[in-house]
C-alpha positions as CSV (number, residue, x, y, z in Angstrom):
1,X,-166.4,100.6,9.3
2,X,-169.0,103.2,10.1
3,X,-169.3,106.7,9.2
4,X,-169.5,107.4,13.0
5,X,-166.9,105.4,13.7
6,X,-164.6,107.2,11.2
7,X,-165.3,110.3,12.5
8,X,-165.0,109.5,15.7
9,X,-161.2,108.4,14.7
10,X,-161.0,112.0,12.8
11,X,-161.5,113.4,16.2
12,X,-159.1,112.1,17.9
13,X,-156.4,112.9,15.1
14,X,-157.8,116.4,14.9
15,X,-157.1,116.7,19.1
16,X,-152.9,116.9,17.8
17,X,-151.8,120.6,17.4
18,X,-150.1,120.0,14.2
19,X,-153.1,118.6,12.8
20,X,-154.2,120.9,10.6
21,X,-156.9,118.5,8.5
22,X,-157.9,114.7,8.8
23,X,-160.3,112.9,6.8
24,X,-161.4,109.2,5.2
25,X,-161.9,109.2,1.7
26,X,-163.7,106.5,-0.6
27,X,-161.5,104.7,-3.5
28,X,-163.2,107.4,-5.8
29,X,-161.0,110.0,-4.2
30,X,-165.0,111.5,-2.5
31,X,-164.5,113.0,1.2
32,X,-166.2,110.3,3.5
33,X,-166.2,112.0,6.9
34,X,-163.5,114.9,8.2
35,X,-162.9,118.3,8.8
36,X,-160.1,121.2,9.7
37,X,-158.7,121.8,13.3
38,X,-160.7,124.7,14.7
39,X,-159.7,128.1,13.7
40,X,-157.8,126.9,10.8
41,X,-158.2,128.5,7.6
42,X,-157.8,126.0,4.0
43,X,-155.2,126.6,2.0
44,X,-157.4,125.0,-1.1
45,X,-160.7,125.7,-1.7
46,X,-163.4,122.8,-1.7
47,X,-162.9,122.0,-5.8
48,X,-158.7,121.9,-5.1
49,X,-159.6,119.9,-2.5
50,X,-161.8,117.3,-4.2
51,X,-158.9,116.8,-7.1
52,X,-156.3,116.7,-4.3
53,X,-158.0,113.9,-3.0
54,X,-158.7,112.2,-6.0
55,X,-155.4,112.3,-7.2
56,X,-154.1,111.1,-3.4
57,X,-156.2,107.7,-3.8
58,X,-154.4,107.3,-7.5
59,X,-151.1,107.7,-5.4
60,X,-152.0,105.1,-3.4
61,X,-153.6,102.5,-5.4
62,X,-150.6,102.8,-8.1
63,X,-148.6,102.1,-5.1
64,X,-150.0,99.2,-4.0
65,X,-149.1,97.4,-7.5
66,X,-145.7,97.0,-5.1
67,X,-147.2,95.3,-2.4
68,X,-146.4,92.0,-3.2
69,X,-142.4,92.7,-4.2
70,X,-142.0,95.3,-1.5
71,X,-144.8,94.9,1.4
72,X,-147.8,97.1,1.8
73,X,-147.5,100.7,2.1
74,X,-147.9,102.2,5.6
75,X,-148.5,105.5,4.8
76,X,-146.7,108.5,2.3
77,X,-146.0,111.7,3.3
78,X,-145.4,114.8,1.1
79,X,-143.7,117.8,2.7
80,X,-144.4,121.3,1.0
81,X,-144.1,124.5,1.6
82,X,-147.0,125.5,3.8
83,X,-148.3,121.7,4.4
84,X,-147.2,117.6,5.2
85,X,-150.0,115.6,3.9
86,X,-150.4,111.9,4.8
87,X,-152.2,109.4,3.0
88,X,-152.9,105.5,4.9
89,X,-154.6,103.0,3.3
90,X,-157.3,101.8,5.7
91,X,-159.4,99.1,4.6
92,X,-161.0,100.0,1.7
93,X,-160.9,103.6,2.4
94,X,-157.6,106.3,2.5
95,X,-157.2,108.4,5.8
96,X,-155.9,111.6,4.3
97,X,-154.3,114.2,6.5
98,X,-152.4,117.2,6.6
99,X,-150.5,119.1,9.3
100,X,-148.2,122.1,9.5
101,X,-145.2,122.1,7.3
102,X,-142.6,122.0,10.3
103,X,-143.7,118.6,12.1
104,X,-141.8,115.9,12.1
105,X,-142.9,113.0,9.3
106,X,-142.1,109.4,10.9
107,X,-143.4,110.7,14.6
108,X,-146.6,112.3,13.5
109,X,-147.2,109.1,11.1
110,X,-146.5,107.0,14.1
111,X,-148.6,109.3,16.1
112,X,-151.9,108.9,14.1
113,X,-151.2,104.9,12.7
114,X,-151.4,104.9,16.8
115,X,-154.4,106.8,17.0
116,X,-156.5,105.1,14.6
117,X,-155.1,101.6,15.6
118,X,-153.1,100.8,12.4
119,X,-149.7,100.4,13.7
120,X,-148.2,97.2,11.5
């Protein structure tokens, strides 16, 4: 899939109100395409950010080690504090995302498998 293609799927995530972040990241955990909402501020700066993402493709590549026994993740969710962030596998890339902390998981997850066509 194309890098324009990509973000043009980042777009439409970001167009959600909740959305606070949405971006495709190689298997190396390195940001691909994506950006923030407008007007929101990070809550990491750009080094957190890189190790967050590295450490969200490990998630989800020690995950799949399941796949056969229990299916193929869809997508995980972690709900903090201040944040949700999503991870989906997508090809051989990881859409990472993050919203704000009061939305709710399975209807935002549902709302941005949608978006970007992965629905299973």
């Amino acid at each position: 899939m194309s890098e324009k293609s990509l973000h043009q799927k980042c777009k439409l995530i970001l167009k959600e109100p909740e959305i606070r972040f949405a971006g495709f990241l190689d298997m190396m955990g390195n940001l691909v395409v994506g950006s923030f909402s407008d007007g929101v501020k990070p809550l990491k700066n750009e080094e957190e950010r890189k190790k967050m993402f590295v450490e969200a493709v490990l998630r989800i590549r020690t995950r799949q080690d399941f796949d056969e026994r229990l299916g193929p993740v869809e997508y995980a969710a972690a709900r903090r504090k201040n944040v949700v962030t999503f991870t989906f596998p997508y090809g051989d890339k990881i859409l990472f995302v993050s919203a704000e902390s009061n939305v709710d998981i399975d209807k935002t997850a549902k709302k941005i498998m949608s978006s970007c066509s992965i629905l299973s």
